[in-house]
C-alpha positions, 0 to 999 in steps of 0.5 A, spaced: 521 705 378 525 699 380 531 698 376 537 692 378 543 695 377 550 695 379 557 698 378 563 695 377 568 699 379 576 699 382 581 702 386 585 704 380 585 703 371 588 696 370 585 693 376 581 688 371 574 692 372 572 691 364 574 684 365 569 683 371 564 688 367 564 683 360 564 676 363 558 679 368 555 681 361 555 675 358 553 670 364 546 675 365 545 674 358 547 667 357 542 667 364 537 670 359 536 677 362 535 683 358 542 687 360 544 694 359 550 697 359 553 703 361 559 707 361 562 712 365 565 717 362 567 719 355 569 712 353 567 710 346 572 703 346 568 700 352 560 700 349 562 699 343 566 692 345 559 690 350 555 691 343 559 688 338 562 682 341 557 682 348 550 683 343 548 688 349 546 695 348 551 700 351 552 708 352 555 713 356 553 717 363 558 722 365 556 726 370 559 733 367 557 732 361 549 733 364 547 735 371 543 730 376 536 730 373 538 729 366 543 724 368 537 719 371 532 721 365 538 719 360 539 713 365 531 711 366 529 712 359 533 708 356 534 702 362 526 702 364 524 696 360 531 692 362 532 687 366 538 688 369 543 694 368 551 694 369 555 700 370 562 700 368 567 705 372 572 709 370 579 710 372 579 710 381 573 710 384 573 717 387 577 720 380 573 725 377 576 733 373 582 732 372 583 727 378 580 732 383 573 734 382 568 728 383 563 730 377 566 726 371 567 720 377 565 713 378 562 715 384 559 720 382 555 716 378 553 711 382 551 717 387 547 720 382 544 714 380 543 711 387 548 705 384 550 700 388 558 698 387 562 692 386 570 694 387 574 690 384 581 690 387 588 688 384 591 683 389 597 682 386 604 681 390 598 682 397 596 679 403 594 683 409 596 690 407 589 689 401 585 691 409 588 697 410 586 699 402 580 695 402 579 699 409 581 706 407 575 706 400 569 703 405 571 710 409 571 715 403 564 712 402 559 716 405 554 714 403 555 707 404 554 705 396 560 699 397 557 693 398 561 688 395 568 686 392 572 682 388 579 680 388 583 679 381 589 677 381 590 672 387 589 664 387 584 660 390 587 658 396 590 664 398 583 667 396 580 662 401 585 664 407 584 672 407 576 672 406 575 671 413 579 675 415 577 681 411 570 679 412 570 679 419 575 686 419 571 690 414 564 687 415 564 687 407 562 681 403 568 678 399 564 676 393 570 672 389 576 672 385 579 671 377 586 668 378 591 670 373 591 668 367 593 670 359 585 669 357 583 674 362 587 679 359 583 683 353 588 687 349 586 695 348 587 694 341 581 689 341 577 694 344 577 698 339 579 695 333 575 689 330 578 686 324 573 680 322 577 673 324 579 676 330 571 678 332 569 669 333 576 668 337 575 674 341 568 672 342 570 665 344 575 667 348 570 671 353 565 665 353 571 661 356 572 668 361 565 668 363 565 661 364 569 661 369 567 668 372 561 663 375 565 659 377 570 663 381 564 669 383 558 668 385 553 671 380 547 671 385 551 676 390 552 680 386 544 680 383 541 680 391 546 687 390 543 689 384 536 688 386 537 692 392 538 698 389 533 704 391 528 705 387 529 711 382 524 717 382 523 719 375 524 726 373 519 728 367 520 726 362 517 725 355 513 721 352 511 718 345 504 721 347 506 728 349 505 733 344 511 737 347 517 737 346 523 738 350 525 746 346 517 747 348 515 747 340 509 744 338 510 736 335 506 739 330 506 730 326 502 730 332 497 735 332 497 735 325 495 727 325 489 729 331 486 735 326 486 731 321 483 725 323 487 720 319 489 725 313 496 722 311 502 728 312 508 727 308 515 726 312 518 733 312 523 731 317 530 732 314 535 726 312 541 726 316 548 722 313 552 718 318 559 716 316 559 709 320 564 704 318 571 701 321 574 707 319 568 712 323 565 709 329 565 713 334 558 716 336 555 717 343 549 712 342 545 719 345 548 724 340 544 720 335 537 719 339 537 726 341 538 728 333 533 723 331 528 725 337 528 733 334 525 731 327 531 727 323 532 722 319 539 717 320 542 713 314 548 710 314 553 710 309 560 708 309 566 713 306 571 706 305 566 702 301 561 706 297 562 711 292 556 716 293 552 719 299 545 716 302 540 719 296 536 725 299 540 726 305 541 734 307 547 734 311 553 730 313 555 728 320 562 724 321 564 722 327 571 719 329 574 713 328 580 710 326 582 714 319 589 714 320 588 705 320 584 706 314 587 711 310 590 708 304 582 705 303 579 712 304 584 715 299 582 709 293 575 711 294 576 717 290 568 717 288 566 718 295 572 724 297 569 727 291 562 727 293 564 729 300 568 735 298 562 737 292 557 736 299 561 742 302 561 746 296 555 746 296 553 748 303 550 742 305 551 743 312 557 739 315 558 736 323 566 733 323 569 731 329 576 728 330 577 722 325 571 726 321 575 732 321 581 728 319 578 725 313 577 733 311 584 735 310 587 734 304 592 730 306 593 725 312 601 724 313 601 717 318 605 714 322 609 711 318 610 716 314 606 716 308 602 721 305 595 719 303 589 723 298 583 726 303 576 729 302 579 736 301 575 740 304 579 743 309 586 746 305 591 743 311 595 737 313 592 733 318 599 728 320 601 723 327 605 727 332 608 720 336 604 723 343 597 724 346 596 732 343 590 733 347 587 729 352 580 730 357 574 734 358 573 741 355 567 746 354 566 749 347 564 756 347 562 759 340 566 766 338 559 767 333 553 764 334 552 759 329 550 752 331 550 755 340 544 760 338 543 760 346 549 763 347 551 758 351 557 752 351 557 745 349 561 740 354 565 736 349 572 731 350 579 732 346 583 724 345 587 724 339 595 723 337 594 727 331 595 735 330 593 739 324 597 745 320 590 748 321 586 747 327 580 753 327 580 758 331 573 759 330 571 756 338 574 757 345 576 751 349 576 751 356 578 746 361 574 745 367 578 744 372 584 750 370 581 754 365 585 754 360 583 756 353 585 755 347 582 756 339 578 750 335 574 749 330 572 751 323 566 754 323 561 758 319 554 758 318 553 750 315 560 747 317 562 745 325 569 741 323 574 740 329 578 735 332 573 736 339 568 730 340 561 733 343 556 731 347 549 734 345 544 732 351 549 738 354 546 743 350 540 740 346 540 746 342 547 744 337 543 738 335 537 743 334 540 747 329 543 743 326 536 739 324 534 747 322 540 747 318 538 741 315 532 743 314 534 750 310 538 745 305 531 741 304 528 747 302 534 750 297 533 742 294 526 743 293 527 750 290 532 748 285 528 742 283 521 746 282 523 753 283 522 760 288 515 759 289 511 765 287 504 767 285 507 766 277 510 760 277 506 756 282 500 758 278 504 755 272 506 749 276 498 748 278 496 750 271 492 743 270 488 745 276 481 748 276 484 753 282 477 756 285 481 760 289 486 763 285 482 769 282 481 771 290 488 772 290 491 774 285 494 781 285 496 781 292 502 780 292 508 775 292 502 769 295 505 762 295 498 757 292 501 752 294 498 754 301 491 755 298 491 747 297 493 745 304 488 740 308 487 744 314 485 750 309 478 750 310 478 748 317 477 755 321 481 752 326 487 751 321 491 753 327 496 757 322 495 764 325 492 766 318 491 773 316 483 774 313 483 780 307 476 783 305 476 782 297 469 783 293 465 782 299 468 777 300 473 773 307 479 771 303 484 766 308 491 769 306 497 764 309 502 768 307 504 769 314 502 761 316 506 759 321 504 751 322 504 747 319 506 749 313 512 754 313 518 754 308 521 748 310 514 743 307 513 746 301 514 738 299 510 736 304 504 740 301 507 737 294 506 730 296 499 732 298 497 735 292 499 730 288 495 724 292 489 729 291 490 729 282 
């Protein structure tokens, strides 16, 4: 399949590749092309400025988060029905781990993806030198994927008298240039935080960039560049027609829907509580869809604004975000705080990551110095350091499986000027490039809280088993609203029935009725793997043992079918 794409990438950070890549943005959107955007490397800022400011999907690709094929999966799932899609780089265009592996790179990425680049090069206070560094990047590429540049920083005149000569030396197209102006300078607060009257006049402001951008560079080069991308062979993925999903579980909503020709089932899947507000903001759009894809409800909630949990939800995702700015307000808000805190009391499963965790302490000291009231989950103080604590790509490995059943690690990144009194010690991070390895997260059956942010497309099966979590906590729910069922109770909750088959099974044992009522019951193909007794003469199905579709976790899927029936 044939994707337009393109990379604007640069010699080094600040060269004016996230003004390139917001300006070529919103000229393609205001062409009235469905554009995509993606970020390399783990960068929360930039995607969430392309969607709120630019109104354009946005996600992350990270060639050491995930290897080659699930890169392009990732990649092609989710760009096949665009129109045009925008790599953003990161750093240099050569500059992976640690500055010196190329997985994590932009030219990685655009490898992996047969991407084609865009360089974009400050050319401040040059002249002629600019070939020789032009010159040495088009060498370095191997596989040829530069195939334009841009110049920032440098006047139209100036411009129109070195683009020949770096044309005719370098074979390379030279495809414009922004001058220097105040306006073409976007502020990294900006990127991050948007306060609601400064949200119209950032948006007015890259208008007016755009508008130049086509002026000074031509969009239509850059577009017959895009278009030139090879076509991208897609690696197998799911579809919303396969009955499989990527763990090889049966999608039993599927086949339970084809057995039963139209009969309704209940929604079973657990609902999972996600703080998204000012405050927490910080999510990889793939963490969430992964969540979603393997059976999860998703509600959002804000810990600024309301006072309880989303009703019904069985577990609590907070990411990061920017608690230390919003301190003063999560602390007022003390209704939530409480209900956060009775949340993890309760055992309800809990996943926190930095300003999540964070907002755990009991206190947050910020940088001013002022100490504020947090959820106090976590008996510790969470307080501002002046300095970056840690920072860049890290591998998780679990000291005691908890939420990593297969033994193997999650790829993940650390980004914070804060520090803890209790930091965890439950999980060892390892840096890829020197191996150094130190202790993290607070961690048990139900909670993964720690200043670590993770991607989960790296280890699907920390998205798994924190649904199966979930679903565990649905079930003690669902028990505590109607108790244990057993062959006593679940007679007397169905007592006004005529059970025809309760005097069948009576007397064997702990049996839960409740199966007896399912749907497929009196399908010989139930596909449950039934146990059959002979009692009286007669064969009696038992579905003790049943492993589809109704295993523990349903239990209300069946009362719900049963109340339709009454």
């Amino acid at each position: 399949m044939r994707i337009n794409r393109v990379m604007i990438a640069a010699p080094k950070s600040g060269s004016g590749k996230t003004v390139v890549t917001c300006a070529l943005l919103q000229v393609l959107k205001d062409y009235g092309l469905k554009v995509a955007s993606y970020k390399c490397g783990p960068d929360y800022i930039d995607p969430m400025f392309h969607e709120k400011i630019i109104d354009v999907p946005a996600k992350n690709l990270d060639t050491f988060f995930t290897d080659k094929e699930k890169t392009r999966e990732l990649f092609h799932n989710s760009a096949k029905k665009m129109d045009f899609a925008v790599f953003e780089g990161v750093m240099g265009l050569y500059d992976g781990l640690g500055g010196v592996r190329k997985e994590g790179s932009s030219y990685h990425l655009a490898e992996v993806t047969k991407t084609p680049i865009v360089l974009v090069v400050d050319a401040k206070g040059m002249g002629r030198s600019i070939i020789p560094l032009i010159a040495g990047f088009l060498n370095y590429d191997k596989k040829h994927l530069i195939q334009g540049i841009i110049l920032n920083r440098m006047s139209k005149g100036y411009y129109e008298t070195l683009k020949p000569l770096i044309e005719e030396e370098l074979q390379i197209r030279l495809l414009g240039f922004l001058p220097e102006k105040e306006e073409l300078h976007i502020e990294s607060r900006h990127l991050g935080l948007f306060l609601p009257d400064e949200v119209n006049h950032i948006k007015e402001n890259l208008q007016a960039v755009s508008e130049l951008f086509s002026q000074t560079v031509s969009v239509a080069c850059i577009k017959e560049i895009a278009e030139s991308a090879e076509e991208l062979e897609s690696d197998e993925t799911l579809t919303e027609e396969s009955l499989v999903d990527s763990y090889g579980d049966i999608n039993h909503e599927k086949t339970v829907s084809d057995l039963m020709k139209g009969v309704a089932v209940w929604d079973s899947r657990p609902t999972i509580a996600v703080a998204k507000d000012e405050a927490f903001c910080f999510y990889y759009t793939d963490n969430i869809h992964l969540l979603e894809e393997h059976g999860a409800k998703i509600r959002y909630f804000s810990p600024l604004r309301d006072e309880k949990l989303p009703e019904g939800c069985h577990a609590l995702l907070i990411g990061g975000g920017y608690p230390e700015v919003y301190a003063k307000q999560l602390s007022t808000n003390t209704k939530m705080r409480e209900a956060v805190k009775n949340a993890a009391e309760n055992k309800m499963p809990i996943v926190a990551e930095c300003g999540g965790f964070m907002y755990l302490h009991s206190f947050l000291i910020d940088k001013e110095g002022l100490c504020y009231d947090m959820a106090g989950v976590i008996q510790a103080t969470c307080f501002y350091t002046g300095k970056l604590v840690r920072f860049g790509y890290i591998e998780l490995r679990e000291k005691q499986k908890h939420f990593l059943l297969n033994g193997e690690g999650i790829k993940g990144h650390e980004f914070h000027y804060y520090d803890s009194t209790y930091n965890g010690a439950d999980v060892i991070a390892v840096k890829p490039v020197t191996g150094k390895e130190y202790a993290c997260i607070i961690e048990d059956k139900t909670q993964w809280i720690g200043f670590p942010h993770l991607y989960y497309p790296s280890n699907p099966a920390f998205a798994r088993a924190f649904i199966d979590k979930a679903k565990v906590y649905q079930v003690m729910i669902e028990e505590r609203k109607y108790g244990k069922v057993s062959m006593e109770n679940s007679y007397r909750f169905f007592e006004n029935r005529n059970c025809k088959y309760f005097p069948c099974h009576k007397g064997m044992g702990d049996l839960n009725c409740l199966f007896c009522y399912c749907p497929l019951y009196l399908r010989e193909n139930c596909l449950g793997n039934p146990t059959y007794i002979e009692k009286d003469g007669r064969k009696i199905k038992v579905c003790t043992n049943c492993t589809f579709p109704h295993q523990p976790e349903n239990y209300d899927a069946v009362i719900q079918i049963l109340k339709s029936q009454q």
